[in-house]
Each structure stands twice: as C-alpha cells, then as structure tokens.
C-alpha positions as CSV (number, residue, x, y, z in Angstrom):
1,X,-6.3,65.8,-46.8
2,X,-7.8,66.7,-43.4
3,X,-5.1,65.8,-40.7
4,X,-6.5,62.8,-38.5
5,X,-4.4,64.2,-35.6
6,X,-6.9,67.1,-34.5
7,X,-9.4,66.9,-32.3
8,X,-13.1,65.4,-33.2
9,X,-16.7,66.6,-32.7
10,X,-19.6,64.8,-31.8
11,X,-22.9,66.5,-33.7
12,X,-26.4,64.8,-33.3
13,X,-28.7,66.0,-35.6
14,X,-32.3,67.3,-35.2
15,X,-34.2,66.6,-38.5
16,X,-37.1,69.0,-38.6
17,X,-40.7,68.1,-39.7
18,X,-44.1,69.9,-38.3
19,X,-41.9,70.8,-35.5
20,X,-40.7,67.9,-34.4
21,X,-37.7,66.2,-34.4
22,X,-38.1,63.2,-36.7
23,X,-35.5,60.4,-38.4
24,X,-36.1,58.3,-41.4
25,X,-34.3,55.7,-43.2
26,X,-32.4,56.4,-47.0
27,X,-34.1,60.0,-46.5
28,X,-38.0,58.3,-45.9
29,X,-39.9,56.1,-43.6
30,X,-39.9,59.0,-40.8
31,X,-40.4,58.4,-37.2
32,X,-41.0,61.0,-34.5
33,X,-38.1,61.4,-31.9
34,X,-39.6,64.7,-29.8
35,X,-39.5,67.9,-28.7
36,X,-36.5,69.9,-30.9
37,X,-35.9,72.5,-27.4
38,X,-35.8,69.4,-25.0
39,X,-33.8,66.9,-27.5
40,X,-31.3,70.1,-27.7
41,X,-30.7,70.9,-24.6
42,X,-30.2,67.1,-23.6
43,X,-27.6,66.7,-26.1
44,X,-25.6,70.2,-24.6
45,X,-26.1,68.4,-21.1
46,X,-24.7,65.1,-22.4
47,X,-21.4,66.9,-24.0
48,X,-22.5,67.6,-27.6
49,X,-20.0,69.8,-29.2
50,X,-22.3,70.9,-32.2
51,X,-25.7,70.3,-33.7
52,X,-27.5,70.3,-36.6
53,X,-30.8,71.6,-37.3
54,X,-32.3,70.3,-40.6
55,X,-36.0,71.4,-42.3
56,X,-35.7,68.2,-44.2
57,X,-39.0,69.4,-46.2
58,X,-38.5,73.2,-46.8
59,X,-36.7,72.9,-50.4
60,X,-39.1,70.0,-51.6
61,X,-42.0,72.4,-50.3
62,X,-40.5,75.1,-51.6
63,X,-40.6,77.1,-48.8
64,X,-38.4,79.2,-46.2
65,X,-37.2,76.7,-43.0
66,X,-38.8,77.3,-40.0
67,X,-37.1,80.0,-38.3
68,X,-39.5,80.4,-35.2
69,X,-38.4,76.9,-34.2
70,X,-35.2,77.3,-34.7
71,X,-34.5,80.2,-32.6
72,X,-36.0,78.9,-29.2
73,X,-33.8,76.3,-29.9
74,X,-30.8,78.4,-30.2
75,X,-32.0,80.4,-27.1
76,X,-31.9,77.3,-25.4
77,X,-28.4,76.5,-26.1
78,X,-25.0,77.6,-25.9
79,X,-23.6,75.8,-28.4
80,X,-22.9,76.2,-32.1
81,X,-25.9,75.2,-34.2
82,X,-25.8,74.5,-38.0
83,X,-28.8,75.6,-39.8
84,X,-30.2,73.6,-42.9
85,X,-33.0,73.4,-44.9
86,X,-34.8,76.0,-47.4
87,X,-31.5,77.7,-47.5
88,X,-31.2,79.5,-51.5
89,X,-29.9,83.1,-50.9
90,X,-27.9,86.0,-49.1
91,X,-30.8,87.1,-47.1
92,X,-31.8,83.2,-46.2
93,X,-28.2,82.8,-44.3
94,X,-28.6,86.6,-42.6
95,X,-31.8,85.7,-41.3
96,X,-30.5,82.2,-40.5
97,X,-27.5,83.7,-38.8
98,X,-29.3,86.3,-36.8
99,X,-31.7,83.5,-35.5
100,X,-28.6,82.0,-33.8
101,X,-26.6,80.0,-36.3
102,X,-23.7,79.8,-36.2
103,X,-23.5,78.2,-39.5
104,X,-25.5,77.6,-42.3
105,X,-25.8,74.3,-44.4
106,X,-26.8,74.3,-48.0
107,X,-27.6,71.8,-50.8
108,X,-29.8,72.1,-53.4
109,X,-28.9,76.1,-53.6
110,X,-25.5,75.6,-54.0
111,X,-25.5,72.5,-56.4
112,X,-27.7,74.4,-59.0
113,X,-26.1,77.7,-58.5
114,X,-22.0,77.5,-56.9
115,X,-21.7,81.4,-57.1
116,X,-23.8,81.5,-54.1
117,X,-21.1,79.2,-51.8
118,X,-18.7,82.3,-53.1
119,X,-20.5,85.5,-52.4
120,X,-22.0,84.0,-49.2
121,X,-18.1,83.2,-48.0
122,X,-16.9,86.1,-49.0
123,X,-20.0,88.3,-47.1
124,X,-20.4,86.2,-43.9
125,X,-17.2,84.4,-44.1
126,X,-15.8,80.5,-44.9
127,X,-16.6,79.6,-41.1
128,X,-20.0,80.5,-41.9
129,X,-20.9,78.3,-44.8
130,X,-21.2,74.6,-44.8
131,X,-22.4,72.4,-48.0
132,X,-24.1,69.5,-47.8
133,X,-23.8,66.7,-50.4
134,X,-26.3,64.0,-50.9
135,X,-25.7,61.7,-52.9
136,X,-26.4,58.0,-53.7
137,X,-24.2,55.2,-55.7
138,X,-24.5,55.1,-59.8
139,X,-22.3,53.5,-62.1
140,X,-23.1,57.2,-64.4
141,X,-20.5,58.8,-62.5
142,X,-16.8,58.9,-62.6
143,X,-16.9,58.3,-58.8
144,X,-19.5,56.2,-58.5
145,X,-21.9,59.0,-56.8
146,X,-24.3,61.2,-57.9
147,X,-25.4,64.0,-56.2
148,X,-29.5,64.5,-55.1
149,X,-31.3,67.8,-54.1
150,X,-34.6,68.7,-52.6
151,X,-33.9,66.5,-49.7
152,X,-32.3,63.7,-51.5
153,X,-36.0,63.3,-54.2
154,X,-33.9,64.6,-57.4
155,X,-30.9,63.4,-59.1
156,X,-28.9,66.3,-60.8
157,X,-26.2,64.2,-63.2
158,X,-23.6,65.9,-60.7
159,X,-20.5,63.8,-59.7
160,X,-20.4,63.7,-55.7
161,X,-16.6,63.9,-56.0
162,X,-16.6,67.0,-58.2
163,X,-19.3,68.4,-56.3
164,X,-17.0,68.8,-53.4
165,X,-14.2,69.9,-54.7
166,X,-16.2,73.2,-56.9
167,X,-17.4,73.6,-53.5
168,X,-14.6,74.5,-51.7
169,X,-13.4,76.1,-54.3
170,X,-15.9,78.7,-54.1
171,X,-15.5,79.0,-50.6
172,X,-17.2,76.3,-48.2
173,X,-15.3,76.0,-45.1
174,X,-16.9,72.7,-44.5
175,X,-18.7,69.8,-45.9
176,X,-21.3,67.3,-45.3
177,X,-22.0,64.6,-47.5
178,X,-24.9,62.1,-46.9
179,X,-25.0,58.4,-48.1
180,X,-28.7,57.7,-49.2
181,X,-27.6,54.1,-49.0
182,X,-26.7,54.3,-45.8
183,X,-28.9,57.1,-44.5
184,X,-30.9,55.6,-41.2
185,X,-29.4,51.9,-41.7
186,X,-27.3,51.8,-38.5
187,X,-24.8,49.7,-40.9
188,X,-22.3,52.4,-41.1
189,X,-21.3,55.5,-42.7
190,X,-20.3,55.3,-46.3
191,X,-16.7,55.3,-45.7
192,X,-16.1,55.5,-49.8
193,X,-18.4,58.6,-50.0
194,X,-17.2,60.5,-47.1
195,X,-13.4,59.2,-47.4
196,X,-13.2,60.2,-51.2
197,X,-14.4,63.5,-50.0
198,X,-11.6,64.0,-47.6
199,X,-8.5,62.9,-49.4
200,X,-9.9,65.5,-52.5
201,X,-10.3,68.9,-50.1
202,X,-8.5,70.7,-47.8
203,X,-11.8,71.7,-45.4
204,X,-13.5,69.4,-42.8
205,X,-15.7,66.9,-43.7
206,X,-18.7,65.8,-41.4
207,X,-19.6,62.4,-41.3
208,X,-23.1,61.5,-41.9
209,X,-25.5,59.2,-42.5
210,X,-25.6,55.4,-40.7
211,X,-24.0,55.5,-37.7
212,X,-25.0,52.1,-35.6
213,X,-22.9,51.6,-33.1
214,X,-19.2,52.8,-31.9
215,X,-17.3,51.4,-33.8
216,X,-18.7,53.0,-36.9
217,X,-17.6,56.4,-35.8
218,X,-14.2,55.2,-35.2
219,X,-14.1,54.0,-39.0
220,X,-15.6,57.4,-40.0
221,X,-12.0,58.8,-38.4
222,X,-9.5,56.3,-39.3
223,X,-11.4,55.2,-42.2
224,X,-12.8,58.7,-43.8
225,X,-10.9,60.8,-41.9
226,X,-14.1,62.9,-40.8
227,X,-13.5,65.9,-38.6
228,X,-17.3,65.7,-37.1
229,X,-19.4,63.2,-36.7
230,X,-23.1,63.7,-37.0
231,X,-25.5,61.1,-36.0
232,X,-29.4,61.2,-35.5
233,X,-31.4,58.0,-34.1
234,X,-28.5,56.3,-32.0
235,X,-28.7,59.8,-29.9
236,X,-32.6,60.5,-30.3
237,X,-33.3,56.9,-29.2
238,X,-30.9,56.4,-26.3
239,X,-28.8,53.4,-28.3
240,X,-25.7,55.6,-27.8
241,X,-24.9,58.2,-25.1
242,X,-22.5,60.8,-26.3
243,X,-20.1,60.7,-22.9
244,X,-19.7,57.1,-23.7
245,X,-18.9,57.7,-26.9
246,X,-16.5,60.3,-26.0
247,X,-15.0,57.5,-23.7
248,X,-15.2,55.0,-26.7
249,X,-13.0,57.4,-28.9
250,X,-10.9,58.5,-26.3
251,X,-9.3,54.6,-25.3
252,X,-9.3,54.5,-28.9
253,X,-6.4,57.2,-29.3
254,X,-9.1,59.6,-31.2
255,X,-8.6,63.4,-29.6
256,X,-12.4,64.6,-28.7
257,X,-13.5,67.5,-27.4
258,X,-14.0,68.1,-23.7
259,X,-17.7,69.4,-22.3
C-alpha cells in the first residue's frame, strides 16, 4: 500500500487527436480544448507538477504516436512529461524518451505481451515505465473489472486487479488505471478501481478518469490513496485552476508539491 503521507502531484492531461488537444466522455464524444504547446506551457505557469501526453488514436490506427508534436511540446516545457499512445516496443520508448519523456505510458502493449514492462525496466529503468489500465465494470471478473486496449474499443477477458499486480511484477514503477465509467463524467474518479489498485501494489498509482470538482481529488487521496492526480477538461476548460487546487488540498492536510 502506497503511504498517504507523501507528497501529491497534480497532472493535467493533454489527449492528443489531429494535433490537438481534445477530451471525450467514457473514451468518445471528443471535444477540442486547443493548442497542445500553449495548453502545456499554461499548466507549467499555473504549478503543474507533471503532464501527460496521450495519442488517444495511435494503437486503434495502428500507427506510431505523433512524435513531431510531442517534442515542441517538451521543448516548451521544463517539466516531466509522460508519453502515451502507440507505445509497443524497445525502440517506441527510446524514441519516446529522446523526444523528451521523461516517462513512457503503455496499455495495450503491455496487456498482450508483459515481457515488454520487464525488458523495458530493466533497459531504461522502473522510473521510466508507467502502465496504464483501462478498464470498465463486469460481473466476468473476480474484481469486478476488466481490462480494455486500443484506447479502451477492446475487451481482453483480463482482470483489472490482476492486471496490476503482473505489472509491477514485471517492473512498472507506476500505474494508471482509467474508469470508462467514469471517464469525462465530472462525477468522480472510480475510487473502487483506483483504490483496489493501491492496497494490491507497492508503486504509485495515478488517478484518472472523472474528476469534477475538488473534492473528488481529495477522495482520490484519502479514498484511493492515489499518488498523482491526473485530470483533463476541469483544467482544459478553466472549471478548476491548479493553484487553487493546490490551496484546496493544502487546508485539507494533503502534502502537494510546491511550483
């Protein structure tokens, strides 16, 4: 279990399409939210501590993610970026990582094929390597989630639960599962997803997927115990500005990091 005590991150995430920044609802319905370079470097300004850079269409197209983009938005930035999308081999994350990543996310990749989270730990390192789970409620599994790939279009007959635990196993250093349920619904993260996660691994787990208002990254901590929390259309749209959320957390007795 991840230890509530340490300090948390705030991540927005910039969900690629065409080259622009876009957010849907349960992983559909997408709506532009601008520029990738500007939206970045407004989220540094604001006190971001991370972000996420997602080609939510490269595995379904079956192609590589979009690595021109991606690095004017690293050279834009001084802060960490996780890279996602397209993501299926050695070379993918080398690329990925001399684009400017500082970490790489894959799914689909490392569902069908684990030995991959292993050899691409053991090359670039744990810190490098973050897997992504999505997944979305079925009485089929033992936890009551199954895992989806190619941007959440395919169910695999993988346990979410399981899922995360062979994953650190092999290496991840962190994890970030996504709620189709609650993907876009500004209702809240799936505390059952992401906190049954966190009490089954020994790595950071990002919160993702339905963050609405304040209080629902304050459940994600005390809830999920979630060491980052990600969000997309509160940040893209201006319904939540990232110092007041700091402030939020911070009179809430929640350690955050300082810009």
């Amino acid at each position: 279990m991840v230890d509530t005590e340490k300090t948390v991150k705030i991540m927005p995430c910039l969900d690629m399409h065409e080259g622009r920044v876009v957010k849907g609802i349960n992983f559909i319905k997408l709506r532009d939210a601008g520029d990738p370079i500007t939206c970045a470097q407004t989220y540094q300004e604001q006190g971001a501590d991370e972000l996420g850079f997602l080609d939510i269409s490269a595995t379904h197209e079956g192609r590589k993610t979009v690595l021109d983009i991606f690095k004017k938005v690293a050279q834009s930035v001084d802060i960490p970026l996780t890279l996602g999308g397209g993501i299926g081999s050695l070379q993918d994350i080398e690329d990925a990582l001399e684009a400017g990543a500082s970490k790489v996310s894959m799914s689909s990749a490392a569902v069908r094929n684990a030995q991959l989270i292993e050899e691409a730990a053991l090359k670039f390192g744990q810190d490098k390597i973050t897997v992504a789970i999505d997944a979305d409620v079925s009485e089929k599994m033992p936890s009551g989630y199954e895992v989806y790939v190619e941007g959440g279009r395919t169910a695999t007959g993988v346990d979410a639960f399981e899922m995360a635990k062979k994953a650190e196993d092999h290496g991840a250093g962190t994890l970030l599962p996504t709620s189709k349920k609650t993907d876009g619904m500004k209702e809240g993260y799936d505390i059952e997803l992401t906190g049954g996660i966190a009490e089954r691994v020994n790595i950071p787990v990002v919160a993702s997927g339905g963050a609405g208002k304040m209080e629902h990254f304050l459940e994600a901590v005390t809830k999920a115990k979630a060491s980052v929390l990600l969000a997309a259309s509160v940040f893209h749209f201006g319904e939540i500005k990232i110092p007041d959320l700091k402030n939020y957390l911070k009179e809430n007795n929640i350690a955050v990091e300082e810009a």
